[in-house]
C-alpha positions as CSV (number, residue, x, y, z in Angstrom):
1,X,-18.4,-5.8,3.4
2,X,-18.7,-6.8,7.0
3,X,-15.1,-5.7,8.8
4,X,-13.4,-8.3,9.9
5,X,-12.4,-9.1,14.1
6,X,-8.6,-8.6,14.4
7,X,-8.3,-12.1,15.5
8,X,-4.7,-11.6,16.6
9,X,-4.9,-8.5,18.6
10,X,-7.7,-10.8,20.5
11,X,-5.8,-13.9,20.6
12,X,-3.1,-11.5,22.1
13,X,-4.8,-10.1,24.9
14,X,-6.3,-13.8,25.9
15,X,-2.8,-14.7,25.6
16,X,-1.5,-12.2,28.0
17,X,-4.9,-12.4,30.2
18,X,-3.9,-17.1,29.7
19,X,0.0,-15.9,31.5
20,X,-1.4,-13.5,34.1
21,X,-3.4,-16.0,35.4
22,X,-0.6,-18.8,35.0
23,X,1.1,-16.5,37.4
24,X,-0.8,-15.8,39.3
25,X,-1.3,-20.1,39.7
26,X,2.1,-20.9,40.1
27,X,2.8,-18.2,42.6
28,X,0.0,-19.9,44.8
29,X,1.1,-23.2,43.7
30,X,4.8,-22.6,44.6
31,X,3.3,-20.7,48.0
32,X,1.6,-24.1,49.4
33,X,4.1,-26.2,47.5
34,X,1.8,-27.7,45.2
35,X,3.4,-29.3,41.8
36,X,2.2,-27.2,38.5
37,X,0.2,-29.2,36.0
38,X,1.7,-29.7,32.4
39,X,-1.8,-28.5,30.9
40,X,-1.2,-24.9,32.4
41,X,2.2,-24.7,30.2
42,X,1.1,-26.7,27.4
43,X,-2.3,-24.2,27.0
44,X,-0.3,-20.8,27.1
45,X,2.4,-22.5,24.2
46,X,-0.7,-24.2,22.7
47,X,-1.8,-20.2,22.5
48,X,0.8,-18.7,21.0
49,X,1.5,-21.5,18.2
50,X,-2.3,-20.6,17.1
51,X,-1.9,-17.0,17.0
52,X,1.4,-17.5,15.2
53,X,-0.2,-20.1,12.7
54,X,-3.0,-17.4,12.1
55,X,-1.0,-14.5,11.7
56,X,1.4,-17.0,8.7
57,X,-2.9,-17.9,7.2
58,X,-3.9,-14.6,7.0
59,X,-0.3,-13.1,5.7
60,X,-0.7,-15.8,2.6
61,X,-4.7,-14.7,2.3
62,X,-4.0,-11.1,2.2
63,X,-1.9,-11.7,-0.7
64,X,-4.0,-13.6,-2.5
65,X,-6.8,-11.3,-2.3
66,X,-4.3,-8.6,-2.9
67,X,-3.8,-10.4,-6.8
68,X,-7.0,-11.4,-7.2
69,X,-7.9,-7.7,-6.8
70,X,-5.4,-6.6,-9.4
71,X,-6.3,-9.3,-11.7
72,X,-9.9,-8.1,-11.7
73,X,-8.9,-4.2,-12.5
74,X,-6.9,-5.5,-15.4
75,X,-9.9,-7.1,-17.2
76,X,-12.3,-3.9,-16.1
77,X,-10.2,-2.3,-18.2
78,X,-9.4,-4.5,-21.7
79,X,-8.5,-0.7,-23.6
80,X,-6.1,-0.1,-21.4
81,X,-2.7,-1.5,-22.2
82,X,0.8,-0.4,-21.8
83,X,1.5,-0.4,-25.4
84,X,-0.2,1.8,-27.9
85,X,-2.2,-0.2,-30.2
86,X,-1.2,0.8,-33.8
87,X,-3.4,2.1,-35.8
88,X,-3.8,2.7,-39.8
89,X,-4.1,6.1,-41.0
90,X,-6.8,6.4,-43.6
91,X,-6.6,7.4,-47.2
92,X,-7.1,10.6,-48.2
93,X,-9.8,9.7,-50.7
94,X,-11.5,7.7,-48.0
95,X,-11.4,11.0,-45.6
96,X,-12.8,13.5,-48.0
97,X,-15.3,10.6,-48.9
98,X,-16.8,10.2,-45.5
99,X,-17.3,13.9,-44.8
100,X,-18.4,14.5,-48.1
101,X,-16.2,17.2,-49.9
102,X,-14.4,16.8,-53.2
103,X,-10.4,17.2,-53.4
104,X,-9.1,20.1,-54.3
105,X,-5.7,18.9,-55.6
106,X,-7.5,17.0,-58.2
């Protein structure tokens, strides 16, 4: 099974890499007086909401696999129940008959 990116810890660290830079933008903006754009805000948000909404996907997928996983090593195993099946104890006369030997009270 091929292992997965952690998506978050990247969408993290693009996040924080997404603020340095807005920071570094608005400190020159504000230095030459120049008005900050609303797409410069928006995109950082815009960021986090995705990394939040993946974070809620994979939580929920996890599960699932998590059940789906459980459900499958229940039906590997079709003996294996929490109950004791019952079980009828043979006749004498049936027992001595299958291994052959005559009975001794008789």
């Amino acid at each position: 099974m091929a292992r997965r990116p952690n998506i978050q810890k990247e969408a993290t660290a693009l996040l924080g890499e997404t603020l340095k830079a807005t920071r570094s933008k608005l400190r020159e903006f504000e230095a030459e007086g120049i008005p900050i754009d609303a797409a410069t805000i928006s995109a950082s948000v815009s960021l986090l909401k995705l990394v939040e909404a993946y974070a809620a996907a994979t939580r929920d997928e996890k599960a699932n696999d998590l059940a789906q996983l459980r459900q499958e090593l229940e039906a590997s195993r079709p003996g294996n129940t929490s109950r004791p099946v019952p079980q009828a104890t043979p006749a004498r006369a049936d027992l001595l008959a299958e291994y052959g030997l005559s009975d001794p009270e008789t």
